[in-house]
C-alpha positions in Angstrom: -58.6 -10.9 144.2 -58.2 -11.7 140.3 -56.3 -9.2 139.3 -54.1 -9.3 142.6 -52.7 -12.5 140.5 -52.7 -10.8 137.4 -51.0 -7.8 138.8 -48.3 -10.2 140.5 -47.7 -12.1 137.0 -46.8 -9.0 136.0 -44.4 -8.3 138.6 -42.6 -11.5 137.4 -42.5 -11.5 134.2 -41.2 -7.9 134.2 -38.8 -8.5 137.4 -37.0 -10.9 134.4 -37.2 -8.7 131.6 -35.5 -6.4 133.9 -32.4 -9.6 134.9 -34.0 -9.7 138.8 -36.2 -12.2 140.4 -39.5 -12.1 142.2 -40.6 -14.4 144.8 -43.8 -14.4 146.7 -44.4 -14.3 150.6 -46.3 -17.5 152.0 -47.6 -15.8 155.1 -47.9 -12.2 157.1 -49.4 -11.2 159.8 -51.9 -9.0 158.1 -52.3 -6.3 161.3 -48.8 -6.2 161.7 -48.2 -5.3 158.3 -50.8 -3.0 158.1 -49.4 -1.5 161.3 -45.6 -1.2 160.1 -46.2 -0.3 156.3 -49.3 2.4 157.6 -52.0 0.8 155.2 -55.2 2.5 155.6 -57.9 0.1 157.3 -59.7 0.7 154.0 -57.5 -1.5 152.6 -56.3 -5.5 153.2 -52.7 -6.7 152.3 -53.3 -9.2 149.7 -49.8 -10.2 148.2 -46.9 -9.9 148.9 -43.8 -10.1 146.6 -39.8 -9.4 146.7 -38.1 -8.6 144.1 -34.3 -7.8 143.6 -31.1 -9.7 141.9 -30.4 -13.5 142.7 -27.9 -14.5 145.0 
């Protein structure tokens, strides 16, 4: 789960370099998700992030 927060610092700090923001999702429902995006049940949804231009 480590580098899930390394790989989303990343995300930021480049998001920013790039003039857009990132935000972080507070909560999912993890099977739904899984359902909708087609995850493989060999893998769990750990973070989720947006990232585009600020309003």
């Amino acid at each position: 789960m480590i580098e899930a927060g390394h790989i989303g610092q990343n995300l930021f700090l480049q998001a920013e370099a790039l003039g857009l923001k990132a935000g972080n999702v507070g909560a999912y429902h993890d099977k739904e998700l899984i359902e909708i995006m087609k995850i493989p049940c060999t893998h769990e949804p750990l973070l989720i992030m947006s990232v585009g231009y600020a309003a």
